[in-house]
C-alpha positions as CSV (number, residue, x, y, z in Angstrom):
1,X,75.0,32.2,121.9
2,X,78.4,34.2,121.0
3,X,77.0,34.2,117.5
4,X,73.9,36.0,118.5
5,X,75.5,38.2,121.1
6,X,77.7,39.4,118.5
7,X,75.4,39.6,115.9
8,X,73.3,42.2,118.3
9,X,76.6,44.0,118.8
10,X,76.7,44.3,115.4
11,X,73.1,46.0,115.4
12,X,74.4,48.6,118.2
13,X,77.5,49.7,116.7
14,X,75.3,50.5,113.6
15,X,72.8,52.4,115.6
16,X,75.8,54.6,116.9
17,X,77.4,55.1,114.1
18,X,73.6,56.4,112.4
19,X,73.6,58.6,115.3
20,X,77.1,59.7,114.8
21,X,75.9,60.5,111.1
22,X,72.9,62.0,112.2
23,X,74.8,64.7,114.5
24,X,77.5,65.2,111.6
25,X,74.2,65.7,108.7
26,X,72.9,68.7,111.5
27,X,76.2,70.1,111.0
28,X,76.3,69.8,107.1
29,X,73.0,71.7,106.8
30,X,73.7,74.4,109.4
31,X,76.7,75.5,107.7
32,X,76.6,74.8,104.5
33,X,73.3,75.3,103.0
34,X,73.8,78.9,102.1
35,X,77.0,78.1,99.9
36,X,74.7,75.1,98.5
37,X,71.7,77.1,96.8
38,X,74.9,79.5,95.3
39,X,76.1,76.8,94.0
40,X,73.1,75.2,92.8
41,X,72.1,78.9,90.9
42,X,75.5,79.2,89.2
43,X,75.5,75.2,88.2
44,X,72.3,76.3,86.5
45,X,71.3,79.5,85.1
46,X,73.8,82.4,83.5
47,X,72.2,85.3,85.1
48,X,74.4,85.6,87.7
49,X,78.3,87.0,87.4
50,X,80.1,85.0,90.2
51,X,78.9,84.1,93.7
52,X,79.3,87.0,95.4
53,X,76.8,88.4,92.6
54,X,74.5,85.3,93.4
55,X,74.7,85.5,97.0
56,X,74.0,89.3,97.1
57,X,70.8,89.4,94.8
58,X,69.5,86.3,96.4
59,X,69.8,88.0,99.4
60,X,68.0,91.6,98.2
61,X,65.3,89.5,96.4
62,X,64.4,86.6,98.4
63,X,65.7,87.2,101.7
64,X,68.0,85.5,104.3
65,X,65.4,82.6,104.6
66,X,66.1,82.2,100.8
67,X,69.5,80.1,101.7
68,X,67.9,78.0,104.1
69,X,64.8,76.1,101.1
70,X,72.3,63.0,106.9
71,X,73.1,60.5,107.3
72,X,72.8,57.0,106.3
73,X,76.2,57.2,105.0
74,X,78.2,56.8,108.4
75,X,76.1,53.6,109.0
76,X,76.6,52.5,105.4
77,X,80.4,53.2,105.3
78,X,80.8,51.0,108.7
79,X,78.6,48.6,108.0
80,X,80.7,47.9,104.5
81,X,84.3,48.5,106.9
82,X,82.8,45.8,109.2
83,X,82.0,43.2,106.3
84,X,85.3,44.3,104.8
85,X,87.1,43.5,107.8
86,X,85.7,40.0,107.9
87,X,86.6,39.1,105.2
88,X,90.0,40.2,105.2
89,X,89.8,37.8,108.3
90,X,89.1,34.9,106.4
91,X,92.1,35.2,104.0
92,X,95.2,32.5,103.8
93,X,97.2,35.6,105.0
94,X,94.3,37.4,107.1
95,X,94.5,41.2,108.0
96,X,91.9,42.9,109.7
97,X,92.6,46.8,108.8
98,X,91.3,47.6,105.4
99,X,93.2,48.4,102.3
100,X,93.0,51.5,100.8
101,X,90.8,50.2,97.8
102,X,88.8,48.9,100.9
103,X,88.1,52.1,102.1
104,X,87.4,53.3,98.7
105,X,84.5,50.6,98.0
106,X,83.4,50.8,101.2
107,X,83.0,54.7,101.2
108,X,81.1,54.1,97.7
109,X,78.7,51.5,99.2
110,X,77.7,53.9,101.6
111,X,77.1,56.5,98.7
112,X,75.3,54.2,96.6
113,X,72.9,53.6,99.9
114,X,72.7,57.2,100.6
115,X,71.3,58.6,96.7
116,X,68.3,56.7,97.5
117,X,67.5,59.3,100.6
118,X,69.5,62.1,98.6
119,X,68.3,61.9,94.8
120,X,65.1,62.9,95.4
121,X,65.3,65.4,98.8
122,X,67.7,66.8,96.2
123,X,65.7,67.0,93.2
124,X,63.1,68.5,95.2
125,X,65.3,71.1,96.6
126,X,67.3,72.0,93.7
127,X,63.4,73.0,92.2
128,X,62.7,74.9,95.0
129,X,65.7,76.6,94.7
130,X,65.8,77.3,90.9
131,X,62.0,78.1,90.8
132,X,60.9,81.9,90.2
133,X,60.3,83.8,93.5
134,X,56.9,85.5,94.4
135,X,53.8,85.0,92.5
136,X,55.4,83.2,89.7
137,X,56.9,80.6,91.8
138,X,56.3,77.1,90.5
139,X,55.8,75.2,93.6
140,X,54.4,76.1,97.3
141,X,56.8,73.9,99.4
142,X,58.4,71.0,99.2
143,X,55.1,68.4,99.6
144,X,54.0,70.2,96.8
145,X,57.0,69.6,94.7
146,X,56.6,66.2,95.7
147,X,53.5,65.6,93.9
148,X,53.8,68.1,90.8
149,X,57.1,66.0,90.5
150,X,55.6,62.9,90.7
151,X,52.5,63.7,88.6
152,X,54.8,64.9,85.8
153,X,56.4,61.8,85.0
154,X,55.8,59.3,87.8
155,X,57.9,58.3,90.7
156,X,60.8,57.0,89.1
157,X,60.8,59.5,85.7
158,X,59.7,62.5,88.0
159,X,60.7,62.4,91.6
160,X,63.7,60.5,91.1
161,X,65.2,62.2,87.7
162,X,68.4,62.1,87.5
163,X,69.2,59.0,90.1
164,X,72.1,57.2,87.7
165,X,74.1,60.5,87.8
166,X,73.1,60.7,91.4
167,X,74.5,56.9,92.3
168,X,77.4,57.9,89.9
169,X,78.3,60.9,91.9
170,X,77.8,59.6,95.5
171,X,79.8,56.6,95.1
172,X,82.9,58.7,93.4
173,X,82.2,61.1,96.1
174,X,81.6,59.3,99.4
175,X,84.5,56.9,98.3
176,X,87.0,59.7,98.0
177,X,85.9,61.5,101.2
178,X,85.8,58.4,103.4
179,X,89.8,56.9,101.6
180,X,90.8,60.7,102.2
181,X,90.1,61.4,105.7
182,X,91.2,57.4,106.9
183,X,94.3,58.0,104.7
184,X,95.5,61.4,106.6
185,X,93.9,60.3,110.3
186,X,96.2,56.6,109.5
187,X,99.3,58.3,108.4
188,X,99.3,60.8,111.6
189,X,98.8,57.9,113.6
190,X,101.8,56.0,111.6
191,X,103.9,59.2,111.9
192,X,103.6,60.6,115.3
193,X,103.3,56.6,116.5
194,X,100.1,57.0,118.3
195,X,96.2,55.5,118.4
196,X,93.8,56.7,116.2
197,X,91.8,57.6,119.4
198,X,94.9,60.4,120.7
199,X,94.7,62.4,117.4
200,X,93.9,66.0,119.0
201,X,90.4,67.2,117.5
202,X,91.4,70.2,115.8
203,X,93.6,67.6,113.5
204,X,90.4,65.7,113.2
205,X,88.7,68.4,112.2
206,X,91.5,69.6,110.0
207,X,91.4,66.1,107.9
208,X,87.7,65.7,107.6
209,X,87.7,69.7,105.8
210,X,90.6,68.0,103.4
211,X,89.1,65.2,102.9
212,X,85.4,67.4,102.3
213,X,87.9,69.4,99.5
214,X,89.0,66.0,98.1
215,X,85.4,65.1,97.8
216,X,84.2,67.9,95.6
217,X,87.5,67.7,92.9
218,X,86.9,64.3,91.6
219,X,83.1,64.4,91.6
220,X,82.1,67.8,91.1
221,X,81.5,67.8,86.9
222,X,79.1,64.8,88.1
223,X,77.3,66.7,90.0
224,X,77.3,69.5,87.7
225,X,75.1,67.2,85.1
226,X,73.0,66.1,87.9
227,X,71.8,69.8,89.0
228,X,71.3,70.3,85.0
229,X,69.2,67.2,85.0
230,X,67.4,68.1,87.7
231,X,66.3,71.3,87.1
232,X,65.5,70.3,83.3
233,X,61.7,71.5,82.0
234,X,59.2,68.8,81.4
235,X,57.4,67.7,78.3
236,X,58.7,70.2,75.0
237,X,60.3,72.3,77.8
238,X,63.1,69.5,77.9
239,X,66.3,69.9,76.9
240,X,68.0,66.9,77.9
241,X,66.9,63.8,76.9
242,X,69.6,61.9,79.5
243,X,72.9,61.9,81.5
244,X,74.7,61.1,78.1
245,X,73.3,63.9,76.2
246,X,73.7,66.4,79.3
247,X,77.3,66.0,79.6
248,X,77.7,66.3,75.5
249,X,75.3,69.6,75.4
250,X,77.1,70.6,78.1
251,X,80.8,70.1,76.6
252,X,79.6,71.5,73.2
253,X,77.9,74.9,74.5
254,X,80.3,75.8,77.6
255,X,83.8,73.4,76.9
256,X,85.3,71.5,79.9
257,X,84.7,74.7,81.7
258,X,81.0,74.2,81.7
259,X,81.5,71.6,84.2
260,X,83.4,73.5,87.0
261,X,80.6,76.1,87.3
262,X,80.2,76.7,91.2
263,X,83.5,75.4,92.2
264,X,84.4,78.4,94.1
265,X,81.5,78.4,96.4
266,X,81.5,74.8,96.6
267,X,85.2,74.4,98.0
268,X,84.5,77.2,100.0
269,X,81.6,75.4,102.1
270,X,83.0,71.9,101.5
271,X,86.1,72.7,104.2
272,X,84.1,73.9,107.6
273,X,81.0,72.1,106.5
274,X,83.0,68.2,106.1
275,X,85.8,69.3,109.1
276,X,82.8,70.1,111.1
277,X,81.1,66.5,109.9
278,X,83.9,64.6,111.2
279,X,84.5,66.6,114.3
280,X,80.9,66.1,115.9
């Protein structure tokens, strides 16, 4: 009976903390999906000087709507703290907090789970925002970009292009965010010799927009290849043949430089978009 009754508290934690996600993913969207498509347009295509540039002619020729074309990852990275945590029970010297590598793997499990929502409402998104506007524009919406992806190439070579940079990049980048943020909100608690729980919001906040900047520097040139991938032609319009051959076309036509593209913008939404994550 106590097996069962905590295996269904178990299954209620992890419906809160998918809620908690959910509530944190609203938040993502809301503020950071404007900085996203300038990102996305500087990742991939030179016709654009620098963001402001980017933001002010997608503005005059698409219109504010133009910046508006989560989250199993909470659920994920709990789930994986929760195993973690067992088994650090189970050890000849048992523990129950988590190691830093813990935190790491267990941020990168929840990544890993996460690119199979994200690769393709990605894919799809990064079309819709690349495509030509007005009557050249490739695709009508995004359930038509669904299936002129899909027809392309098939599910798995057309909808999901690009998935092994995608798991790549969410794992690096859900690791460092979640071993960030538990590092600083730990070592306040260490310091100022108080629970978790008593750290005032505004530090909460203040952690989860460091740990959203910590993120974006070890996983950006990922995510770099992936937006090339991703917006690739089809058929002879194809330039790369894979992630391998992205990142060395890349290196040999634009240098390690190539791959911090975007950075500006990025780390500009990446601080009130991930404080305002962990603060919901």
């Amino acid at each position: 009976m106590a097996a069962i009754e905590e295996e269904i508290g178990g299954f209620v934690q992890t419906f809160k903390d998918l809620f908690a996600g959910a509530a944190g993913g609203v938040a993502q969207v809301l503020l950071g999906q404007p900085f996203d498509i300038v990102k996305v347009r500087l990742q991939t295509t030179a016709e654009y000087s620098n963001a402001l540039d980017c933001a002010s002619k997608i503005w005059r020729n698409e219109g504010a709507l133009a910046f508006y074309k989560v989250s199993i990852q909470f659920g994920a990275f709990h789930e994986a703290r929760r195993r973690l945590e067992a088994y650090n029970a189970q050890l000849k010297a048992p523990r129950r907090e988590l190691s830093y590598a813990q935190y790491y793997l267990a941020g990168a499990s929840a990544g890993v789970a996460n690119s199979v929502i994200s690769g393709p409402i990605e894919h799809v998104r990064i079309r819709l925002q690349t495509q030509p506007h007005g009557a050249a524009r490739l695709y009508s919406g995004p359930i038509d970009c669904i299936r002129k992806l899909s027809v392309h190439q098939g599910i798995l070579r057309g909808l999901y292009r690009g998935e092994v940079i995608t798991v790549l990049r969410e794992a690096q980048a859900y690791g460092i965010w979640f071993l960030t943020f538990e590092y600083l909100m730990n070592a306040d608690a260490r310091r100022n010799k108080i629970e978790r729980k008593d750290i005032p919001s505004w530090k909460v906040a203040t952690y989860g927009g460091l740990a959203g900047e910590a993120l974006w520097l070890w996983s950006y040139p990922l995510d770099v290849v992936k937006s090339k991938m991703q917006s690739d032609g089809f058929g002879p319009d194809q330039k790369f043949r894979n992630m391998r051959d992205c990142f060395g076309q890349t290196f040999r036509r634009e240098g390690f430089g190539g791959f911090w593209k975007g950075i500006g913008p990025t780390l500009l939404r990446a601080m009130p978009v991930s404080a305002g994550t962990f603060a919901v």
